[in-house]
N, C-alpha and C positions, 0 to 999 in steps of 0.2 A: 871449471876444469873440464877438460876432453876426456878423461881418463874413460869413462866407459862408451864414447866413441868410436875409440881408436880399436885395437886387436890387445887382450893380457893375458896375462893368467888370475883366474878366479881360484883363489888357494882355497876355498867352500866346495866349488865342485871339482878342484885337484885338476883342472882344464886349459888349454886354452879359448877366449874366448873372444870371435870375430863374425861381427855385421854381415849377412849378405847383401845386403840395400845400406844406400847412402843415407843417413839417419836424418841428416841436415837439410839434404838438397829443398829447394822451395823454400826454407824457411829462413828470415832473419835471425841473424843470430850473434851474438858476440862471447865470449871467453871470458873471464872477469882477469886481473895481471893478478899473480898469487905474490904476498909476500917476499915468502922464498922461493926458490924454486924447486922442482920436484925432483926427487933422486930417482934413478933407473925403476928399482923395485918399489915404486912407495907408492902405497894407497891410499884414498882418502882416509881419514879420520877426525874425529873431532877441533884438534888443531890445526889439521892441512888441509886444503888452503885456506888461509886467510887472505882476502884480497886486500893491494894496496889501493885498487880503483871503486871498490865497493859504493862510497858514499858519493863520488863525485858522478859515476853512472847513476844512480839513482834519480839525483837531485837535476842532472843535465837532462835525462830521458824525457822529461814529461809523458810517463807510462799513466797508463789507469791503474794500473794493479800489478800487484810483485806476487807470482806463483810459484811455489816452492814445494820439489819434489825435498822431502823429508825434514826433519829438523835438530838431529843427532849432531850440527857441527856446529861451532862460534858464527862462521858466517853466516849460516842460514838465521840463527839467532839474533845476528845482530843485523841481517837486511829487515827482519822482521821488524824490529825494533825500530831502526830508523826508516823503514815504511810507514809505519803506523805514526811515526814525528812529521811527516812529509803530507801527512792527510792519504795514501794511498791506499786501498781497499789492499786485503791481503789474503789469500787461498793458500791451502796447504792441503799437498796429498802425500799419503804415505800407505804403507803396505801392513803395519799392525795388525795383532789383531791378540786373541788370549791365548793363540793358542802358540803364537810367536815362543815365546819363553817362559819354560817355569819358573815363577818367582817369590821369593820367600814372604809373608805380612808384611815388613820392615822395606822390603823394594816397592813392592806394588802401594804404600800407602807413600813415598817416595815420591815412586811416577806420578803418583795421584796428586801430587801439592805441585810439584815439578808442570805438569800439564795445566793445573789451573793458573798457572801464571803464562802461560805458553797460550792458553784458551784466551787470553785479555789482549794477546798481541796478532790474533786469528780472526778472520771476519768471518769465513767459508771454511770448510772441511770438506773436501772431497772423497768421500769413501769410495775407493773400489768395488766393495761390494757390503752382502749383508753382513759378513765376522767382523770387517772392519769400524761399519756404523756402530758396532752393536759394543766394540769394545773403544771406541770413541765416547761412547753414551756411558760407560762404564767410568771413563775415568772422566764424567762430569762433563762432557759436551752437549750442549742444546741439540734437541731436536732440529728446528728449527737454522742451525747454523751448519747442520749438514746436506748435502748435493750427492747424488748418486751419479758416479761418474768412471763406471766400468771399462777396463782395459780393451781397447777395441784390435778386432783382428780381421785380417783382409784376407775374408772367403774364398775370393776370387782366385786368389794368389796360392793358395791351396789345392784348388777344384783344379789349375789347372798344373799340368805336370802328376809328376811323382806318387799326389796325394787320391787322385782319380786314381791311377793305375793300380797303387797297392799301399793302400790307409795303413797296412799294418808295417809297414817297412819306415813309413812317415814316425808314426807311431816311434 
């Protein structure tokens, strides 16, 4: 889905929120067809979208590898899934970490069975940083199966303009 592409409101930071750079430009890219389709106000969530092209992209791509920003929804669960049927290596990054949510014994020993079976459909983890590996490791992740693969930002694009002139105003 395009949804954080495009311009919304992010009812989190009570905002609206829109790209200054084309997110896409230079890169391939396709859309996956949802289902249903998306109402005016609707956000993702765990059952939207589901895609109706899901498995037929897959199997037609001849990709190396299916990389999947988070894993909160059916689809990402079930690309995962039929990734891993397809022989396909599979990476997952996500933005976790402990200190994400307070949560009761009964959730966190949850996550914890929930992830080990999500860890058997995962080749690579990509942590952003150190809270992330560190709570990846936490809920039973191999050393070994994680990559350090920090959010990158273009200095350049900073330095010049606005953020030269007055850091705190960027700020």
């Amino acid at each position: 889905d395009d949804f954080s592409t495009r311009q919304h409101i992010d009812a989190g930071f009570g905002r609206n929120i829109a790209w200054d750079v084309k997110l896409l430009d230079g890169y391939r890219h396709r859309f996956l067809r949802p289902i249903r389709p998306r109402q005016d106000d609707q956000t993702p969530s765990f059952w939207w979208p589901l895609s109706s092209d899901l498995s037929a992209t897959l199997r037609a791509g001849d990709y190396d590898a299916l990389w999947a920003h988070g894993y909160i929804s059916a689809n990402h669960l079930a690309a995962f899934a039929l990734a891993r049927r397809l022989g396909m290596r599979t990476l997952l990054r996500d933005e976790t970490n402990a200190q994400s949510l307070a949560r009761s014994p009964a959730r966190r020993l949850a996550k914890r069975a929930a992830f080990a079976l999500l860890d058997r459909l995962v080749d690579t983890f990509l942590a952003i940083g150190t809270a992330n590996a560190r709570h990846l490791m936490e809920l039973g992740t191999s050393p070994t199966k994680l990559i350090t693969m920090p959010y990158a930002v273009d200095n350049a694009h900073f330095a010049r303009g606005a953020a030269a002139a007055d850091p705190d105003a960027v700020r």
